[in-house]
C-alpha positions in Angstrom: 102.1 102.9 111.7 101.0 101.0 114.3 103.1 97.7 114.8 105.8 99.4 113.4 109.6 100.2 114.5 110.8 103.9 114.2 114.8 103.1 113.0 115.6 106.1 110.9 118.0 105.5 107.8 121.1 107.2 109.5 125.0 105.6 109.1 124.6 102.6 111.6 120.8 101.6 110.2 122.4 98.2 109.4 123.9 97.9 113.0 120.2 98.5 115.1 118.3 96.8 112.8 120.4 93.7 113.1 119.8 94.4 116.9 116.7 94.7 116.7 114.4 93.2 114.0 114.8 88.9 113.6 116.8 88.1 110.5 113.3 86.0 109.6 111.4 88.7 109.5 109.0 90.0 106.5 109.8 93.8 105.8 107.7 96.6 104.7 109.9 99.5 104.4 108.3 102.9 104.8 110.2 105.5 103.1 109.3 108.7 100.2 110.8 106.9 97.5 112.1 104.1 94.7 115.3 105.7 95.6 115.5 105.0 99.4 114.3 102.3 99.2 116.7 100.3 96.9 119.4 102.2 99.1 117.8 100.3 102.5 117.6 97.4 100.5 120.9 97.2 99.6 121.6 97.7 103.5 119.7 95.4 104.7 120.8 92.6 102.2 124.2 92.8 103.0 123.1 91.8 106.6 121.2 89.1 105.7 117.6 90.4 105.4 115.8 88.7 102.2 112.2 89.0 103.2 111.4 93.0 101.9 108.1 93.0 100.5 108.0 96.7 99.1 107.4 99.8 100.5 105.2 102.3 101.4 105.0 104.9 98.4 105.0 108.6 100.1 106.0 107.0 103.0 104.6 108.2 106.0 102.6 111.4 104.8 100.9 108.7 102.6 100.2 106.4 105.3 98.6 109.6 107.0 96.6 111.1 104.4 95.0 108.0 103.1 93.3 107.9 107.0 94.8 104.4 108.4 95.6 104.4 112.1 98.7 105.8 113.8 100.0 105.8 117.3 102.6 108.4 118.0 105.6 108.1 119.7 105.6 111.3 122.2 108.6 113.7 122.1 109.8 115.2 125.7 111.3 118.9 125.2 114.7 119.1 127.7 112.4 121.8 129.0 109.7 119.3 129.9 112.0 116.7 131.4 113.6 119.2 133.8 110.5 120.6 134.9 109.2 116.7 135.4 112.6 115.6 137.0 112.3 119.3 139.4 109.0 118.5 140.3 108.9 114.5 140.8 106.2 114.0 138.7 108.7 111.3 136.7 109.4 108.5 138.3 111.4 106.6 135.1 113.8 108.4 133.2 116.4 105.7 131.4 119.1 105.8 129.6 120.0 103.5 126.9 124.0 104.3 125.7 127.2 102.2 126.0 128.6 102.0 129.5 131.5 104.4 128.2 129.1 107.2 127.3 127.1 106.8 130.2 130.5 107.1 132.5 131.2 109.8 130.2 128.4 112.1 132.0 124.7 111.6 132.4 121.3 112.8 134.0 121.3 113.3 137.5 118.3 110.8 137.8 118.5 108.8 135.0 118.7 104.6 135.8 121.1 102.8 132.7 119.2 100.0 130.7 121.9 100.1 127.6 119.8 99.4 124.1 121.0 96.1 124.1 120.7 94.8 127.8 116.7 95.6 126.8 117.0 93.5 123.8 118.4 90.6 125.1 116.9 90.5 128.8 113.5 92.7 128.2 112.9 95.7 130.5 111.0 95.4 134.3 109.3 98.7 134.9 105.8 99.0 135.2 103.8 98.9 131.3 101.7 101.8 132.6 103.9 104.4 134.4 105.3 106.9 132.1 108.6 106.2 130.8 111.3 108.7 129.3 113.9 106.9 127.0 117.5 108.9 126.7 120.7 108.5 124.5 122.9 110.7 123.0 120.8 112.5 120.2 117.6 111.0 120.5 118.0 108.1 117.7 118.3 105.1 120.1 115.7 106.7 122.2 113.1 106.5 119.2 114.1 102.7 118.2 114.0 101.8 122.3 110.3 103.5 122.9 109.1 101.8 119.3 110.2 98.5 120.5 108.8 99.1 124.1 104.9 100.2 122.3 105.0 97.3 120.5 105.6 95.6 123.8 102.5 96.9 125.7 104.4 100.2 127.2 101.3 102.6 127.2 103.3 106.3 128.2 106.1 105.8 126.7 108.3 109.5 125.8 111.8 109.9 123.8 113.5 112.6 125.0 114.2 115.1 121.8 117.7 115.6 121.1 118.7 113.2 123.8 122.1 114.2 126.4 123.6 116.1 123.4 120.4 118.9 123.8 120.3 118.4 127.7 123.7 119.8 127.8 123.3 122.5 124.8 120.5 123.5 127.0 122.5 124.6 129.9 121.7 121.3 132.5 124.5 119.7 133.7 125.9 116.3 133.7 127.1 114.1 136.2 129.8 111.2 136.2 
């Protein structure tokens, strides 16, 4: 939904939200249910979010079948980023994890912005050069790329099962 932030209802939703979205700000939440929703609700109170106006019955499928706009937020195969990265065709390929997992092992040519250095200082690469966001499965990727679209990023990609399916995929690492 255009305007929107992608931050999936996962075990630490309360955690990025509060990173994320102001504590002021008026909620629509789009989920399938009555049933998710009340659970993101109660989530979201106990952090100090009041202002949730409803939801969106169906949730997304609705959103799409009813013929509203979208903007996507592209998906980069490990496949796809190796080739890129092989090639030189990708100039910005960042990583957004803690300091400890990026120490832990990374991608050869990926720069560290951690999720919440972007938050709190904004991000300086160009708004029009594409852009490949990394973490460790791909679910701080997806709330990173959301927030830079909504901030005028225009080729913005989240790389699909983040470090955890670079290294399943037989790349390697380095420390």
């Amino acid at each position: 939904i255009p305007g929107s932030l992608n931050i999936g209802f996962e075990k630490q939703v309360a955690n990025w939200v509060g990173m994320v979205v102001d504590p002021n700000a008026d909620l629509l939440l789009v989920v399938t249910d009555r049933e998710r929703y009340d659970a993101m609700c109660t989530e979201l109170h106990r952090i100090g979010y009041d202002n949730i106006y409803g939801y969106l019955l169906g949730g997304i499928g609705s959103w799409l079948f009813s013929g509203r706009p979208v903007e996507k937020l592209a998906q980069l195969s490990v496949q796809d980023l190796k080739h890129r990265l092989d090639s030189g065709a990708l100039k910005h390929l960042i990583d957004v994890r803690t300091r400890a997992e990026w120490n832990h092992g990374r991608i050869e040519k990926a720069r560290h912005f951690p999720l919440t250095e972007i938050l709190d200082n904004g991000f300086d690469l160009p708004k029009d050069e594409a852009i490949v966001v990394n973490c460790g499965t791909g679910y701080r990727a997806n709330i990173v790329a959301s927030y830079l679209q909504q901030n005028g990023y225009t080729k913005v990609y989240s790389l699909a099962g983040g470090t955890f399916a670079w290294s399943h995929a037989g790349y390697g690492l380095v420390s």
